[in-house]
TISEMAR-503420 format. One line per 8 residues: number of its first residue (from 1); for each residue y, z, x of N, C-alpha, C. Coordinates in Angstrom, 1 decimal, always signed. Layout:
residues N
NUM) Y,Z,X,Y,Z,X,Y,Z,X | ...;
//
This chain:
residues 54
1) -13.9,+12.0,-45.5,-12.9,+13.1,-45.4,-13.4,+14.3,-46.1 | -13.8,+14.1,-46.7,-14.7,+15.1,-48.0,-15.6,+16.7,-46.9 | -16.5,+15.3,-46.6,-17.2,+16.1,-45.3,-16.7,+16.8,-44.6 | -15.8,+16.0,-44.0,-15.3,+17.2,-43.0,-14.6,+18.2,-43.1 | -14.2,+18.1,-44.6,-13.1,+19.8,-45.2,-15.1,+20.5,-45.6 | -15.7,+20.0,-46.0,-16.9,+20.6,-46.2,-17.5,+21.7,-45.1 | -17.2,+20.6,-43.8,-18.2,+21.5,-43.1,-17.0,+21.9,-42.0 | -15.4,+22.0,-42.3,-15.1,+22.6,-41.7,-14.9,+24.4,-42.8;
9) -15.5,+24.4,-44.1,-15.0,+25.5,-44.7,-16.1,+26.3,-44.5 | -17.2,+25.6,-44.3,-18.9,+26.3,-43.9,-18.7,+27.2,-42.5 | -18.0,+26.7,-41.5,-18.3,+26.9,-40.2,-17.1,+28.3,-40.4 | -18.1,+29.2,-39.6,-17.9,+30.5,-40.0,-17.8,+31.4,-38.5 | -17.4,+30.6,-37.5,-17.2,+30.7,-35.8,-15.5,+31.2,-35.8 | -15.0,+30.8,-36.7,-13.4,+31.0,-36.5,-13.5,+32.7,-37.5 | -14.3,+32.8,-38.2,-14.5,+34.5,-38.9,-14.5,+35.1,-38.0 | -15.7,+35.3,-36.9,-15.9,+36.2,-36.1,-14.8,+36.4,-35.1;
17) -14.3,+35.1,-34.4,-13.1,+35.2,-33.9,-12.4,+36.1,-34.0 | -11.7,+36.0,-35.3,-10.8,+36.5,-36.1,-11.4,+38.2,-35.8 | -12.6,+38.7,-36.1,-12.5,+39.7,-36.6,-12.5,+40.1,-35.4 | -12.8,+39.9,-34.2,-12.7,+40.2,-33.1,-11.4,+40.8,-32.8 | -10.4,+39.8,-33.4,-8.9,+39.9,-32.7,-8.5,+40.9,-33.4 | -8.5,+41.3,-34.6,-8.0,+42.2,-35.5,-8.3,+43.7,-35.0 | -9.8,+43.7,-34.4,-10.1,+45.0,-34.1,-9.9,+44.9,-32.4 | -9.6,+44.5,-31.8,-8.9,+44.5,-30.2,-7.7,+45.2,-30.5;
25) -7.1,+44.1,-31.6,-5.3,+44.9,-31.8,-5.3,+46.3,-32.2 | -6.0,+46.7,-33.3,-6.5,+48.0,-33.8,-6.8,+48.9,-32.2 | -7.5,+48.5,-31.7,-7.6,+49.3,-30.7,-6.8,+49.6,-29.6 | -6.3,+48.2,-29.7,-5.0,+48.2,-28.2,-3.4,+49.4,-28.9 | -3.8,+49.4,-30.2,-2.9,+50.6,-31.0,-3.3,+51.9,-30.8 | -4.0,+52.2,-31.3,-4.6,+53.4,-30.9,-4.5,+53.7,-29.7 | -4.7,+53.2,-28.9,-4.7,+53.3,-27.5,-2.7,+53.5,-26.9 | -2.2,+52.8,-27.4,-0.6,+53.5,-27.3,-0.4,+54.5,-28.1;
33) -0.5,+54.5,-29.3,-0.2,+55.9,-30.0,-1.4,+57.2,-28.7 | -2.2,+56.8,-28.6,-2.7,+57.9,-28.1,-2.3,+58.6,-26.5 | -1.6,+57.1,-25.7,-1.2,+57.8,-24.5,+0.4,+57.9,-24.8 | +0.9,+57.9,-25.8,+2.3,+58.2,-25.9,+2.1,+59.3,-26.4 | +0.6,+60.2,-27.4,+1.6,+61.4,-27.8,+0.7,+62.2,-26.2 | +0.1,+62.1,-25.7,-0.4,+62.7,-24.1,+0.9,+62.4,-23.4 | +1.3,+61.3,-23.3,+2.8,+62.0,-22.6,+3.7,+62.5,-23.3 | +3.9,+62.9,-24.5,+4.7,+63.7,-24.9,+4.4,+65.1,-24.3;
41) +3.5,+65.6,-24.8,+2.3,+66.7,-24.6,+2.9,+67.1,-23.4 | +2.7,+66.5,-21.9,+2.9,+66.4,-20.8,+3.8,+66.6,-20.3 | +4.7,+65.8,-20.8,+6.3,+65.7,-20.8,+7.0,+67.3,-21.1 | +6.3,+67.9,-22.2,+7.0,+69.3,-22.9,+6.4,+70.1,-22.0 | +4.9,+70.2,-21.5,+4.6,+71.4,-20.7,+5.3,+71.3,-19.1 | +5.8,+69.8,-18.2,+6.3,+70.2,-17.6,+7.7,+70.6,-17.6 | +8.3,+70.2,-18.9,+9.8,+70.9,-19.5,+10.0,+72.2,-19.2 | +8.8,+72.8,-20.1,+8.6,+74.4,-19.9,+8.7,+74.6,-18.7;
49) +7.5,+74.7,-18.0,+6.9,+75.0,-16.2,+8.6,+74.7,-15.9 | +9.5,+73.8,-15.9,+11.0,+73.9,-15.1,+11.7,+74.7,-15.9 | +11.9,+75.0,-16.9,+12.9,+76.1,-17.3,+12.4,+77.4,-17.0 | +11.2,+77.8,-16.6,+10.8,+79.0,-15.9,+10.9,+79.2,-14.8 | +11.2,+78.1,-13.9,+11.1,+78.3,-12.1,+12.5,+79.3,-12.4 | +12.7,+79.5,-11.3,+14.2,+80.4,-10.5,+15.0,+79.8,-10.3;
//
């Protein structure tokens, strides 16, 4: 039993995993804060462009 908490605390395959997943999420964030404030942005210049038609 010993062993196998040994060389399951060695095995260092579930770190990289991990750090993989942390920075996916990191990114998959960024990536909505970034296309939410582009449609804001978006959203207000075609606001404008309509309260100027006729």
């Amino acid at each position: 039993m010993s062993n196998l908490l040994a060389r399951f605390f060695r095995d260092e395959s579930a770190t990289a995993s991990l750090d993989y997943a942390i920075i996916g999420g990191l990114v998959s964030i960024l990536i909505v804060i970034g296309a939410t404030a582009v449609g804001t942005g978006t959203s207000a210049s075609f606001q404008n462009a309509a309260t100027k038609m006729p």
